[in-house]
C-alpha positions, 0 to 999 in steps of 0.5 A, spaced: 805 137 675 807 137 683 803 130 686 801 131 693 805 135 697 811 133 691 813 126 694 811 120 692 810 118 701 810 123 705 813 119 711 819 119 705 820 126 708 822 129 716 817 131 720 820 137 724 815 141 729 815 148 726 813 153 732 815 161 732 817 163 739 814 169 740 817 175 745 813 181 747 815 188 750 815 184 756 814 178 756 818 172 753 815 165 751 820 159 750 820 155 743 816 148 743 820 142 741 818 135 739 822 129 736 824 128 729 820 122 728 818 119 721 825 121 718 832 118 718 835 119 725 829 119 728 830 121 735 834 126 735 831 133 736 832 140 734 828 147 735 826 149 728 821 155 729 817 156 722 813 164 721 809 163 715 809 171 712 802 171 709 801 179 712 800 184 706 794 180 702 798 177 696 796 171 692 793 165 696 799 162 697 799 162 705 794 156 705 798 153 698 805 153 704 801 150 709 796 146 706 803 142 703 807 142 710 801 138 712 801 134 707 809 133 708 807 131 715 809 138 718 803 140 724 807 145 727 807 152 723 805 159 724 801 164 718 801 171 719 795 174 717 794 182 715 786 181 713 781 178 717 781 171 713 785 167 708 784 169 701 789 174 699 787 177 692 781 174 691 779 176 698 782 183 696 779 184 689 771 183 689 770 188 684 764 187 680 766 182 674 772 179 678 775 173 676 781 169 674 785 169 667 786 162 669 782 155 668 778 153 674 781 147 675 789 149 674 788 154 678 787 150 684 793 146 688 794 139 685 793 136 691 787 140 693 783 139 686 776 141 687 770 138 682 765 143 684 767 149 680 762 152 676 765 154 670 771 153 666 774 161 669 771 162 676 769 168 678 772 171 685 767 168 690 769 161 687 776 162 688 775 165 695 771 159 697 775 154 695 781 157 699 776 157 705 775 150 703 783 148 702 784 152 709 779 148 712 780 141 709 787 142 712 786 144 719 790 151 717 785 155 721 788 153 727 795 156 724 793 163 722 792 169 726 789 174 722 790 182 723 798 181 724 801 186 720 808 185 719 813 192 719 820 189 720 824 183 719 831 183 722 836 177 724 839 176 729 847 175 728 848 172 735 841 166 736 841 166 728 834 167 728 829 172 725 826 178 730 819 179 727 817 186 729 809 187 728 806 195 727 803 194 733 810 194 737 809 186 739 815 182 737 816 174 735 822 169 732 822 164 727 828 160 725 825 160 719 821 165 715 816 164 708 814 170 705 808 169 701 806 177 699 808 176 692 808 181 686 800 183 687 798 186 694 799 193 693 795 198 689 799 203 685 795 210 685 800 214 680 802 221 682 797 226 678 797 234 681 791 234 683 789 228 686 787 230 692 782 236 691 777 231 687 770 232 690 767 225 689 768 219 691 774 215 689 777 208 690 782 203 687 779 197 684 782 192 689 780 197 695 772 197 692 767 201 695 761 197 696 758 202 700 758 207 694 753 207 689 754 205 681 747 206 678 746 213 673 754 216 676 759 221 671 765 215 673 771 216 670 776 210 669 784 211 670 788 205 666 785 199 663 789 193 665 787 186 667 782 188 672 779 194 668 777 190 663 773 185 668 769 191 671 769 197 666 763 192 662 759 192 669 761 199 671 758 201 664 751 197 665 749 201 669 752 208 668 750 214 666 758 216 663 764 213 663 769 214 661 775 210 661 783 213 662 788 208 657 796 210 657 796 204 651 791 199 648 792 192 650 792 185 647 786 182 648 783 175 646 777 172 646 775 167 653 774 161 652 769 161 658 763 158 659 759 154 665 760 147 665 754 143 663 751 138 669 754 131 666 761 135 666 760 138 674 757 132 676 763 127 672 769 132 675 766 132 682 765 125 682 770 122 679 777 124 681 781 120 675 778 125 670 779 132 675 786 130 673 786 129 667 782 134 665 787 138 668 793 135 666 790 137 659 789 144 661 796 144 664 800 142 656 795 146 652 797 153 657 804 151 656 804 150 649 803 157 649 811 159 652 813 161 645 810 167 646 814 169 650 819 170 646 821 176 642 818 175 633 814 168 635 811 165 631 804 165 635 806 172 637 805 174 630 799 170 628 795 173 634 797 179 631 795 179 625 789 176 627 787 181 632 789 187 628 785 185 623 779 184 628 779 191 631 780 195 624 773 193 623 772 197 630 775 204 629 770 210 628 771 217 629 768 215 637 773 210 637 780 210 633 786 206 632 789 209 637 784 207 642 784 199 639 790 197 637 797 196 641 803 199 638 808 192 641 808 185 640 803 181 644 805 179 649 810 184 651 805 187 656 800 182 660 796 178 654 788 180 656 782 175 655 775 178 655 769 177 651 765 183 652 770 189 653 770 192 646 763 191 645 763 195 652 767 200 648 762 201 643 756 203 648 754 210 647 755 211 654 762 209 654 768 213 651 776 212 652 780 218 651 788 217 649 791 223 651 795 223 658 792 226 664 794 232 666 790 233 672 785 232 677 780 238 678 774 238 683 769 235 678 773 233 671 778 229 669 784 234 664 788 231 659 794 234 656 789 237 650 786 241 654 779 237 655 776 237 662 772 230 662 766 231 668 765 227 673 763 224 680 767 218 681 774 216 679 775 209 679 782 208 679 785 200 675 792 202 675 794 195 678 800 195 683 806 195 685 809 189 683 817 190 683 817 192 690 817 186 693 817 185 701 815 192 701 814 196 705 817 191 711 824 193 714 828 187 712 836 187 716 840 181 714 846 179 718 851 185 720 846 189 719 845 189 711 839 192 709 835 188 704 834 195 700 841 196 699 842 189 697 836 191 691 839 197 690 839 195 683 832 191 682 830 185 686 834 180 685 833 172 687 836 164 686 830 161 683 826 167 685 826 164 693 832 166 697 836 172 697 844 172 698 846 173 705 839 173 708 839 166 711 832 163 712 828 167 709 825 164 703 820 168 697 814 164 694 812 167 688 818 172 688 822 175 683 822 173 677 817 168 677 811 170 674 808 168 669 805 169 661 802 163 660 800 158 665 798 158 672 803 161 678 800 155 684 805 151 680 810 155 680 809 155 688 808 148 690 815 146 687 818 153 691 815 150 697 816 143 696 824 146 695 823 149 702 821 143 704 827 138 703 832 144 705 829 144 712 829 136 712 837 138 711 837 142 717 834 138 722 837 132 719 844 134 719 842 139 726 843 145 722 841 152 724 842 156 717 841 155 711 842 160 705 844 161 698 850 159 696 854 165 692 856 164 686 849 159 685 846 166 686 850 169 681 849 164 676 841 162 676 841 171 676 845 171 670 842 167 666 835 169 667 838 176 666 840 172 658 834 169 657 829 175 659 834 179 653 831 175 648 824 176 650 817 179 648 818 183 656 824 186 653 822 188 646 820 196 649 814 197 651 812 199 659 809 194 663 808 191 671 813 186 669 820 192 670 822 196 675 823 204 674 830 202 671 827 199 666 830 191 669 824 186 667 824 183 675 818 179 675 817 174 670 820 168 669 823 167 662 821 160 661 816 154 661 814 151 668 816 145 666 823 146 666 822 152 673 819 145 677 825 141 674 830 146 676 827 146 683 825 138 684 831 137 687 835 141 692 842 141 689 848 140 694 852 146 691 847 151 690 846 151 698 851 152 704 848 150 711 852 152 717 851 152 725 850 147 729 844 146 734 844 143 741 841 137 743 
């Protein structure tokens, strides 16, 4: 694991001041600069202007990005922010029943660990706090501007910097650009004829109504993923009907949840050394579980076996086998943890159809056998766009090349961080790194304390680009592509995990351990620096 902000001193690394200059319709501000101090070749200066995108409510990496930079020395950095707050995910999704999938003390940066979580998976307004928690611990409040939405992301061939277009037509450059949307902020409603004649109410999960109320209502769920399996057992609490839309069954294990007794609260607050190895305890037991995603694991069968097993026992003539059991690997589609979804099911007002959706009616929900499902709220659990990443932000690189061009075929990325032919622009949590069985923060904290050591390189040599270097973009692409042909992903089920094309864009075919060895060191061959910047 990453300790502190991945070194051992952070007066080991260069401290430039990170400042966007930023340039309306009308007027322009000039960059600030600061000299390099605390880094080899102290005294010289360069301008080196830093945009953290953290605009469209992805996960919460925008305070993980700063919260490090701190930590490196970094004290001049900007994060745009689209919402009112920081918190990503956790401030958008605030269903009932919203929690992590994660353990609470992994799910938590390594140098920002906190011993006040209540039990062993936090729910939504735990994590929520805690990253007001990182952002105030830090001092980042001052970094973020909250309500900026970023609509276009164009280079400047000429300053070899980014123009950053905001949809309110203000305009900011940035030497260097961080984006931090990740794979899940933008809700995904399917096209389903019909959709917009529906007379009740109806909302996404991750957009949730609290203003609509729940109790004795017709509701009717469209999709059963990881989130419907969090809020369907609370929804049908109080319901007079649900009924719930499944394309296909999921794999579903028991949570291993459980509120911390008082004796642990009080050991883990208190007591730092045994937070971390409670932790790093989490973290290998999380990370055995890699064979998993492998196509035929050995894990991958015996969890199988057993819950197949567990769920005939299940089907009836209201719940059939169709409904329980899944017809692929575990695996294959995200694995779900719960302790109360199938007892949900088994409520008698609560049912789940298997026949497709035909349509949407004022009142009723139609299915391909020609039954109308009546109802007066639709709730709608069909996740997100997960393979269009930085959408829907215009992005032009040098010359004018469009990003979308360049991803004509599925989003591609080195190490899931920089793009070929893109210089200075920098993914947290982009293609090809998610994960299937450990915590994303990890992932993250070494993808910044990359970006961290490549600017060091910058103000250090007096750089003004850095980008990937072809042929280690080819390579590092190449071998996921090997590597995902060999897994549980690529075993024909449908997932979030492929674009439309069926290409596996967002998960990461290995351990963590080997992602952070990959990127501990940034790899002379692997990045091409070039301009020079003036004194």
């Amino acid at each position: 694991m990453v300790s502190g902000c991945g070194c051992r001193d952070p007066s080991g690394y260069l401290a430039p001041r990170l400042v966007a200059s930023s340039r309306s319709a009308t007027r322009t501000r000039r960059h600030a600069e600061r000299p390099g101090a605390g880094f080899a070749g102290g005294g010289r200066r360069r301008r080196c202007d830093v945009a953290r995108n953290r605009h469209h409510r992805g996960w919460s990496r925008g305070p993980c990005d700063g919260a490090q930079l701190r930590a490196a020395g970094v004290t001049s950095f900007r994060i745009v922010e689209k919402s009112d707050g920081v918190g990503g995910t956790w401030r958008d999704n605030s269903y009932p029943g919203a929690a992590c999938d994660v353990p609470s003390h992994l799910y938590s940066l390594s140098f920002a660990s906190w011993g006040r979580w209540s039990r062993k998976f936090a729910p939504q307004p735990e994590i929520l706090r805690y990253f007001e928690w990182v952002a105030d611990r830090f001092g980042l409040r001052d970094h973020i501007e909250t309500n900026r939405e970023v609509a276009s992301l164009d280079y400047d061939d000429g300053s070899q910097r980014w123009r950053i277009g905001f949809v309110t037509g203000e305009v900011e450059y940035a030497d260097i650009v961080v984006s931090a949307l990740g794979q899940l902020n933008r809700p995904f409603v399917p096209e389903i004829a019909g959709r917009d004649r529906f007379a009740g109410e109806q909302f996404h999960s991750a957009r949730w109504r609290r203003d609509v109320d729940l109790v004795d209502r017709d509701i009717a769920v469209i999709g059963n993923g990881a989130s419907a399996v969090q809020f369907v057992p609370e929804v049908a609490k109080v319901a007079r009907s649900l009924t719930v839309f499944q394309r296909s069954a999921n794999w579903i294990i028991p949570k291993p949840d459980r509120p911390y007794r008082r004796i642990e609260r009080r050991l883990l607050e208190q007591v730092p050394p045994a937070r971390r190895l409670h932790r790093w305890w989490i973290y290998w037991r999380l990370e055995a579980n890699v064979s998993l995603m492998r196509s035929g694991s050995l894990l991958g069968r015996l969890i199988e076996r057993r819950v197949s097993s567990e769920l005939g026992k299940l089907v009836s003539p209201r719940l059939s086998a169709e409904a329980l059991i899944p017809d692929y690997s575990p695996g294959c589609k995200r694995l779900l943890i719960s302790n109360d979804y199938y007892a949900t099911l088994l409520r008698p007002n609560v049912s789940v159809t298997t026949s497709p959706v035909r349509e949407i009616a004022a009142d009723a929900i139609v299915t391909e056998d020609g039954v109308a499902h009546t109802c007066d709220l639709l709730i709608w659990g069909t996740g997100f766009r997960a393979s269009e990443f930085l959408a829907p932000i215009a992005v032009s690189g040098p010359q004018g090349r469009r990003l979308s061009d360049a991803w004509s075929e599925g989003a591609r990325a080195h190490l899931g961080m920089a793009i070929e032919g893109f210089p200075n622009l920098f993914l947290l949590y982009g293609p090809n790194t998610n994960l299937g069985h450990n915590s994303i923060l990890f992932m993250i904290e070494a993808q910044v304390r990359l970006i961290v050591q490549l600017v060091d390189v910058m103000v250090r040599e007096r750089r003004t680009s850095v980008e990937v270097d072809p042929l280690a973009f080819e390579a590092s692409n190449r071998d996921v592509r090997e590597r995902l042909a060999a897994s549980v992903w690529a075993t024909g089920c449908e997932s979030w995990y492929k674009n439309a094309a069926g290409t596996i864009t967002n998960n990461w075919p290995g351990s963590t351990l080997a992602y952070w060895r990959r990127l501990r060191t940034a790899r002379a061959n692997d990045w091409r620096f070039s301009g020079r910047a003036g004194r």
